[in-house]
MOPAC internal coordinates of N, CA, C and O (Angstrom, degrees):
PM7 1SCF
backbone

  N    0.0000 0     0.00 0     0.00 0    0    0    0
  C    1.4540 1     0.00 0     0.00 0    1    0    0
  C    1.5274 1   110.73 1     0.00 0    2    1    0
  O    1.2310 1   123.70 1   150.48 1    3    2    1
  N    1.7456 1   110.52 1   -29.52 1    3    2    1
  C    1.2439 1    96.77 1  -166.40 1    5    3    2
  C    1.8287 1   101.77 1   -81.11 1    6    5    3
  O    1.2310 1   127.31 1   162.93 1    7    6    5
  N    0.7821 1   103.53 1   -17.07 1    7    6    5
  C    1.9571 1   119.61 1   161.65 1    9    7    6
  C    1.0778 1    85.24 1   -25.85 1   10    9    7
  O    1.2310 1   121.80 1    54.24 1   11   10    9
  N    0.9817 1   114.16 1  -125.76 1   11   10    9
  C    1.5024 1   147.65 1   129.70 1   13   11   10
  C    1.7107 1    97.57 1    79.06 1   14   13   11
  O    1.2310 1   136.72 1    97.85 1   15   14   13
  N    1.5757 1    85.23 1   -82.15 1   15   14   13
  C    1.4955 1   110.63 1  -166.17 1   17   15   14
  C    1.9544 1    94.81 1   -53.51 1   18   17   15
  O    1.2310 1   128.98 1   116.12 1   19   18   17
  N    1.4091 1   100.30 1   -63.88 1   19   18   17
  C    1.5580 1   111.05 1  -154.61 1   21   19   18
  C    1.4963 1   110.29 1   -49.57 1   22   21   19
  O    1.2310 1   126.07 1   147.76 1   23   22   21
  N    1.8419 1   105.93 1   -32.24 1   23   22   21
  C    0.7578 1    92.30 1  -178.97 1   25   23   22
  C    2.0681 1   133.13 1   -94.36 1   26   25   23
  O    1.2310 1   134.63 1  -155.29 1   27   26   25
  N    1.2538 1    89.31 1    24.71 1   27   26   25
  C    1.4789 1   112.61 1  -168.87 1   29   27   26
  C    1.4814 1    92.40 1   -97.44 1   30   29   27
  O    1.2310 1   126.67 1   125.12 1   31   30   29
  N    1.4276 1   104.77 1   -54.88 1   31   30   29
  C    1.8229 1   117.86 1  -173.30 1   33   31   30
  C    1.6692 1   103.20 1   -44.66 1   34   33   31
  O    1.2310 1   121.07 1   129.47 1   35   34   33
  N    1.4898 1   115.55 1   -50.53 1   35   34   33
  C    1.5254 1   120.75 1  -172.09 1   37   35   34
  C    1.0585 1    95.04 1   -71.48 1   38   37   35
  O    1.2310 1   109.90 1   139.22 1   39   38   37
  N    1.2726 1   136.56 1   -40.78 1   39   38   37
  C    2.0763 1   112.30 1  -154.78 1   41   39   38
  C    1.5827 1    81.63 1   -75.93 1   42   41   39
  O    1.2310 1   110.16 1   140.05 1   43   42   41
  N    1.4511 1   136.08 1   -39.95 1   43   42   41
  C    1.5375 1   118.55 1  -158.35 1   45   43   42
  C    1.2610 1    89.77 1   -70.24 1   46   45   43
  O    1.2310 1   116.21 1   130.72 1   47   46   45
  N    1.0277 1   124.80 1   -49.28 1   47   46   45
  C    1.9945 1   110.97 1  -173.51 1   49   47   46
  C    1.4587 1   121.06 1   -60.22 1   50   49   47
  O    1.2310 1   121.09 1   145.24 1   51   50   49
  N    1.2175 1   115.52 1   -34.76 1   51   50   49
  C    1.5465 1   123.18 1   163.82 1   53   51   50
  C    1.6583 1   117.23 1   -58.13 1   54   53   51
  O    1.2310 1   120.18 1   150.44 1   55   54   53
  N    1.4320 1   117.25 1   -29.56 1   55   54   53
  C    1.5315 1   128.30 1  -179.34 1   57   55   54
  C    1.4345 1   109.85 1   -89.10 1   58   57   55
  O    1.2310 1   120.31 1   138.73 1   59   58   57
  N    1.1759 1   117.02 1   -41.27 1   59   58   57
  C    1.5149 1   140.34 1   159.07 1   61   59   58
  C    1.5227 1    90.97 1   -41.03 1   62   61   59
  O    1.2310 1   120.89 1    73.07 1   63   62   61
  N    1.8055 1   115.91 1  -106.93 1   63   62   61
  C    1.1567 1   108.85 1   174.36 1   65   63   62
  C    1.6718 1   122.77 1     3.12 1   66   65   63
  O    1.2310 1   118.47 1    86.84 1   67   66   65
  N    0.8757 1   120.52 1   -93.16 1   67   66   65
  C    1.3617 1   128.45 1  -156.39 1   69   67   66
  C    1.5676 1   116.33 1   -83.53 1   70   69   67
  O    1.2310 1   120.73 1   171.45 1   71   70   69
  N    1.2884 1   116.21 1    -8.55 1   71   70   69
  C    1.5626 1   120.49 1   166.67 1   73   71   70
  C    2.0197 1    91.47 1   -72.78 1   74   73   71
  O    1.2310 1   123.06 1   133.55 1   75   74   73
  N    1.3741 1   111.73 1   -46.45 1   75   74   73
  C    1.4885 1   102.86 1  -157.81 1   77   75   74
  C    2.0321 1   106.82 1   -73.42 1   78   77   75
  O    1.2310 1   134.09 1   170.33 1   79   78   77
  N    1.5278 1    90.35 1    -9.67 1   79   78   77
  C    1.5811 1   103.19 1  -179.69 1   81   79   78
  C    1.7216 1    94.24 1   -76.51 1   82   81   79
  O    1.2310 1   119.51 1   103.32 1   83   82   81
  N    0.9332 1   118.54 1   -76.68 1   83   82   81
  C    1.3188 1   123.69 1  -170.82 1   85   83   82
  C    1.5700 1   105.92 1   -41.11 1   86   85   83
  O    1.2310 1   115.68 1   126.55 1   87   86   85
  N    1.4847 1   125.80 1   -53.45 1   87   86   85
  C    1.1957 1   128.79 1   163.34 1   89   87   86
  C    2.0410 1   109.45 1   -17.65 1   90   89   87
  O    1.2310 1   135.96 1   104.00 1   91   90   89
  N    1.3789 1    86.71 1   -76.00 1   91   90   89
  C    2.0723 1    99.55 1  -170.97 1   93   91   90
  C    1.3760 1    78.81 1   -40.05 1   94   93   91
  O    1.2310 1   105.71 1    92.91 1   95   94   93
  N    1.2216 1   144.10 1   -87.09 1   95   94   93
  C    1.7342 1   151.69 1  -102.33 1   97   95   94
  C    1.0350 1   100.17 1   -86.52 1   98   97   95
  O    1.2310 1   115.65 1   142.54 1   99   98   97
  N    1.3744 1   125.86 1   -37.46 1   99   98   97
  C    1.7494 1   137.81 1   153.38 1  101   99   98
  C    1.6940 1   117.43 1   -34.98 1  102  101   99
  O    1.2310 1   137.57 1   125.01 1  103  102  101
  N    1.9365 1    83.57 1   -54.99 1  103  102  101
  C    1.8744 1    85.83 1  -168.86 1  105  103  102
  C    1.5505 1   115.71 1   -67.19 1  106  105  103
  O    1.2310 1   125.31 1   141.36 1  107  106  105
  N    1.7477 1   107.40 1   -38.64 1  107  106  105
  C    1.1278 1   131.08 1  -175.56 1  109  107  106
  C    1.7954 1   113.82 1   -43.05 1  110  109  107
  O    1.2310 1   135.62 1   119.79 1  111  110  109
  N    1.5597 1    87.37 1   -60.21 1  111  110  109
  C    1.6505 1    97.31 1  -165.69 1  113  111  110
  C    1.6249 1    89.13 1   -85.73 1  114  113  111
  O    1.2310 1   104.81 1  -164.85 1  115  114  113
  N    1.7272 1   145.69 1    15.15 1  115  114  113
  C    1.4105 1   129.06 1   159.01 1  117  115  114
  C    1.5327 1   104.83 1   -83.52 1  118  117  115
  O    1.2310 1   129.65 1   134.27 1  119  118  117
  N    1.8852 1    99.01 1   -45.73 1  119  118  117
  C    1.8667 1    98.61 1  -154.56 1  121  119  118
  C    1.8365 1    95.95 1   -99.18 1  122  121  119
  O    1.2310 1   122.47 1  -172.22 1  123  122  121
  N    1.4071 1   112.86 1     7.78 1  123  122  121
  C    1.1885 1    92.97 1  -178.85 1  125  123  122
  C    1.6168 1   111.25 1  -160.65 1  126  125  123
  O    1.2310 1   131.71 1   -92.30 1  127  126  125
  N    1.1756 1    95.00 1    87.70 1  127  126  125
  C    1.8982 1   103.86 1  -159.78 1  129  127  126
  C    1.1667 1   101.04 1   -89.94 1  130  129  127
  O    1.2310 1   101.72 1   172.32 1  131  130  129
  N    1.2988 1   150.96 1    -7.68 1  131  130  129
  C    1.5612 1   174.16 1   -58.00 1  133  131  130
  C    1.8957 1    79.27 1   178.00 1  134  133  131
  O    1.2310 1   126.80 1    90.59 1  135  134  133
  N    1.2921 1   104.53 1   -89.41 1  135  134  133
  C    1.2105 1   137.00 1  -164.43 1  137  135  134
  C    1.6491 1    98.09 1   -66.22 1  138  137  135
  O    1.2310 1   103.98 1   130.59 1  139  138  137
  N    0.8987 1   147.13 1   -49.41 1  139  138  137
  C    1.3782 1   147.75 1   179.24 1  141  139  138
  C    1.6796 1   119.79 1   -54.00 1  142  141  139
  O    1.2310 1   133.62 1   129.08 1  143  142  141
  N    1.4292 1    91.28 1   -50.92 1  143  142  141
  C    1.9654 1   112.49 1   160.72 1  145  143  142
  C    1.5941 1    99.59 1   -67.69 1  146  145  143
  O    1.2310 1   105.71 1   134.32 1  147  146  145
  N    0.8937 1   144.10 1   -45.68 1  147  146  145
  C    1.5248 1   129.67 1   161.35 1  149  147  146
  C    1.3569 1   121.61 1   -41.16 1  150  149  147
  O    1.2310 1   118.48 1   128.23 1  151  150  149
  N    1.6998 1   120.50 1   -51.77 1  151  150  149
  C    1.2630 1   117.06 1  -138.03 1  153  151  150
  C    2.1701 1    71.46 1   -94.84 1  154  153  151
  O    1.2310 1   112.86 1   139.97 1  155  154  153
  N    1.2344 1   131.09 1   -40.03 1  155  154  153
  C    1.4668 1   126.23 1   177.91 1  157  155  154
  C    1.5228 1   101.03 1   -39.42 1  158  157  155
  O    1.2310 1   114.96 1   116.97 1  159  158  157
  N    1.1485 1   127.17 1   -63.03 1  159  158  157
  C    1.3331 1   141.31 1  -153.37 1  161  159  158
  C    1.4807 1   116.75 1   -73.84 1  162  161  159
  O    1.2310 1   123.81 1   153.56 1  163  162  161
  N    1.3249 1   110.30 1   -26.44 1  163  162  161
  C    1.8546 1   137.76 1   152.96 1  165  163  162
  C    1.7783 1   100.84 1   -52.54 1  166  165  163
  O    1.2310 1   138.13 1   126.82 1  167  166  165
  N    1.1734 1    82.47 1   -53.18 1  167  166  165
  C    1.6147 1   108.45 1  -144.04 1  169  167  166
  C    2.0332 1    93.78 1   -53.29 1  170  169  167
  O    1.2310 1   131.34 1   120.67 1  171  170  169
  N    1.3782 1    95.73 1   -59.33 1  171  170  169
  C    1.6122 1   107.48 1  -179.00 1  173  171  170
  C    1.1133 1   101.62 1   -73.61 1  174  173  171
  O    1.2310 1    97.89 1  -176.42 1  175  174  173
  N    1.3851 1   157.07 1     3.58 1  175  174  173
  C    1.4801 1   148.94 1  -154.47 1  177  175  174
  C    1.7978 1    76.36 1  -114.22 1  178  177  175
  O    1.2310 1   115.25 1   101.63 1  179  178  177
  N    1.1628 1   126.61 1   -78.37 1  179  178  177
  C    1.7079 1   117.20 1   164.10 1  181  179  178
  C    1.1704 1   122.85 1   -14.54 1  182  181  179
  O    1.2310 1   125.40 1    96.27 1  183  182  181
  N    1.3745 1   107.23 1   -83.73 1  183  182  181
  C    1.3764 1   126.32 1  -158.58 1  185  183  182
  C    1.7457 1   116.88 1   -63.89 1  186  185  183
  O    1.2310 1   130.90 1   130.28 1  187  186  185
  N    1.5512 1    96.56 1   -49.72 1  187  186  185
  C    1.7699 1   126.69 1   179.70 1  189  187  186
  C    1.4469 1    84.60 1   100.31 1  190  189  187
  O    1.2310 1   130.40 1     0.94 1  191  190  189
  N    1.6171 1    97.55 1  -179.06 1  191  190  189
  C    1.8517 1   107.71 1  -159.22 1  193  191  190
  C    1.3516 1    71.91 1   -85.33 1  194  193  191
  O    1.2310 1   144.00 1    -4.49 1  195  194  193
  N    1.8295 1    70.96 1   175.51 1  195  194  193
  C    1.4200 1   125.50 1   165.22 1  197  195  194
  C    1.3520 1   128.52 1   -29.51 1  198  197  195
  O    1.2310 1   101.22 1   -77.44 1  199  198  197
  N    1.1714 1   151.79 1   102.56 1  199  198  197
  C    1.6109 1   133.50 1  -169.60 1  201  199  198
  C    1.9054 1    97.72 1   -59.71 1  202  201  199
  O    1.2310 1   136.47 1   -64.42 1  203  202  201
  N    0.8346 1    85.72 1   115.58 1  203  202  201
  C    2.2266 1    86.25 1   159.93 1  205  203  202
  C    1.0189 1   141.33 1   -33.82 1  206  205  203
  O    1.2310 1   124.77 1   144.05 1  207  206  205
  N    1.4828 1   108.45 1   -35.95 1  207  206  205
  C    1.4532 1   118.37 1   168.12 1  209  207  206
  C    1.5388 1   102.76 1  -160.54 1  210  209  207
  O    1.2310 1   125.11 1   -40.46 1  211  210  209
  N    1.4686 1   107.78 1   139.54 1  211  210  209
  C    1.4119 1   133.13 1  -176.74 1  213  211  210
  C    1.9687 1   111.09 1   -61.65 1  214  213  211
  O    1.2310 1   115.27 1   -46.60 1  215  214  213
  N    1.2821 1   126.57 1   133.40 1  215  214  213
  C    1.1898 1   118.61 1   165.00 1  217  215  214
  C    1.0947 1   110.32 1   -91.67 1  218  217  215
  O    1.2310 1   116.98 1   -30.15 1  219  218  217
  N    1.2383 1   123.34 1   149.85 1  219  218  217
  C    1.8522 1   141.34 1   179.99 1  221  219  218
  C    1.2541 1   100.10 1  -139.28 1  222  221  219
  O    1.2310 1   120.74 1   -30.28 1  223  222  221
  N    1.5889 1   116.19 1   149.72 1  223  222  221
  C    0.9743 1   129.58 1   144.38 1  225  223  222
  C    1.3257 1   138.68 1   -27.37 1  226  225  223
  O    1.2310 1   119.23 1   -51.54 1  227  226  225
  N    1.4307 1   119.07 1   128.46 1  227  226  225
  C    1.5042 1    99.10 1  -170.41 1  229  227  226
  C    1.9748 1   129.64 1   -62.64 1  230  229  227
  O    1.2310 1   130.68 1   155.71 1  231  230  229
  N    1.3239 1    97.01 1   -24.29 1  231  230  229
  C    1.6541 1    86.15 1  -169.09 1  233  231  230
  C    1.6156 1    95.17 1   -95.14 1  234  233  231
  O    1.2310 1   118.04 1  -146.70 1  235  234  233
  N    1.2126 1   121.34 1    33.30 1  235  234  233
  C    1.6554 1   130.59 1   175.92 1  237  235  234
  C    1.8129 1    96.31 1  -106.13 1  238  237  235
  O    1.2310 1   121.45 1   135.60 1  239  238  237
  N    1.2061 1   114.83 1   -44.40 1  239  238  237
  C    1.3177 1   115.88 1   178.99 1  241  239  238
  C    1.5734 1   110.72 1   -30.79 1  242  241  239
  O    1.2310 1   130.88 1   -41.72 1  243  242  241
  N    1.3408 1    96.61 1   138.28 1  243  242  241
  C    1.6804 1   106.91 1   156.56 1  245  243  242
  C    1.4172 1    97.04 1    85.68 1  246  245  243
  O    1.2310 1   109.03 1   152.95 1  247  246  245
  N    1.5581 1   138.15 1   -27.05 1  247  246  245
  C    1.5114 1   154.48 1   172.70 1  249  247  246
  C    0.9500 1   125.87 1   -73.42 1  250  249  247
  O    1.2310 1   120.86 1   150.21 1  251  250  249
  N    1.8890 1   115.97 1   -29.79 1  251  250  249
  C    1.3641 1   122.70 1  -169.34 1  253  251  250
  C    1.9419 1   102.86 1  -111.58 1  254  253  251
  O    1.2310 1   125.99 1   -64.26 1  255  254  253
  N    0.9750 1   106.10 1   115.74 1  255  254  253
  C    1.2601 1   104.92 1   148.68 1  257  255  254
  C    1.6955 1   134.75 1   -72.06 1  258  257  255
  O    1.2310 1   106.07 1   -40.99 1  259  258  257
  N    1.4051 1   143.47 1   139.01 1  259  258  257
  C    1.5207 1   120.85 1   171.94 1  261  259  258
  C    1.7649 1    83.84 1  -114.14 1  262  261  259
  O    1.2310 1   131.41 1   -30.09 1  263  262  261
  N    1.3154 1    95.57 1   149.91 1  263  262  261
  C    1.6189 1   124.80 1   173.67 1  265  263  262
  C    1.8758 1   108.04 1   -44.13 1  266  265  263
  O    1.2310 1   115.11 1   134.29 1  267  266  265
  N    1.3751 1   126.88 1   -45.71 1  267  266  265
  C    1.0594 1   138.61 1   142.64 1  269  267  266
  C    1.4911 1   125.89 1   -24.66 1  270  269  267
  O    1.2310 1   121.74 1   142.99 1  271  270  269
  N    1.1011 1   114.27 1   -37.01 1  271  270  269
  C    1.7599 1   124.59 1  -167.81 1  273  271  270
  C    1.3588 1   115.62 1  -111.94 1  274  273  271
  O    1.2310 1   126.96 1   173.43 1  275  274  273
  N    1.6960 1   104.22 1    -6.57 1  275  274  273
  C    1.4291 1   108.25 1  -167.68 1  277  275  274
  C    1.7436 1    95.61 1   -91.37 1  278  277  275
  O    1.2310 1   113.88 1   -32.34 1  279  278  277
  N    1.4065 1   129.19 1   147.66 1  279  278  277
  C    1.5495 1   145.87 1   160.13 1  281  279  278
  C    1.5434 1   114.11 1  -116.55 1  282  281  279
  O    1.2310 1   123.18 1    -8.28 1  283  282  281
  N    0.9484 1   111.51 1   171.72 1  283  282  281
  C    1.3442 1   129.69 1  -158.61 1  285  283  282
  C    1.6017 1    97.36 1   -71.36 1  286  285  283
  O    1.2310 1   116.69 1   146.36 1  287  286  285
  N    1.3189 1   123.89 1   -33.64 1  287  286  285
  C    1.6390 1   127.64 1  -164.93 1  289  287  286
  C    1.8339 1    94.80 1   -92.79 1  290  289  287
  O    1.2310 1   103.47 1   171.37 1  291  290  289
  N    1.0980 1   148.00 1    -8.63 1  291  290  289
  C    1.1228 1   152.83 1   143.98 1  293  291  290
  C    1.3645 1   134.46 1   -75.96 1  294  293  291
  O    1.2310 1   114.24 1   -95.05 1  295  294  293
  N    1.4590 1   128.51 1    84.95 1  295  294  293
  C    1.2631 1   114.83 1  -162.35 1  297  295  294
  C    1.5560 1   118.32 1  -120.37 1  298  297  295
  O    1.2310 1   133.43 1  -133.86 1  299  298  297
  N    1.5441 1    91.66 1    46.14 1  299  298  297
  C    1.3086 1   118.67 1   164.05 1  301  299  298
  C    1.6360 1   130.26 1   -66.71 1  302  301  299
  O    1.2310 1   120.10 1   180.00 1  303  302  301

């Protein structure tokens, strides 16, 4: 039982965690877009850009739309 519990206690702290993360990243990029275009621009100077286009699996092709690729005449 005491399983049980502990392990109920962690997923809420893990959901906790990261709802209150997402919270800042929300506030950040509303009250401070200045600073947000900074921390992107950090961000890829690390990391390097963006890849251009996503790889998928082949028999996923043609099935997946990304939010990126979608236009107004597709309302898939």
């Amino acid at each position: 039982m005491t399983e049980v519990l502990n392990d109920a206690i962690e997923d809420y702290e893990h959901k906790q965690f990261w709802q209150e993360v997402n919270e800042q990243v929300e506030r950040t990029q509303r009250e401070d877009p200045e600073g947000w275009a900074d921390y992107l621009a950090e961000r890829e100077l690390v990391l390097g850009p963006r890849p251009r286009s996503r790889r998928i699996a082949p028999e996923w092709e043609g099935l997946v739309t990304f939010p990126e690729e979608k236009d107004e005449t597709n309302a898939r």
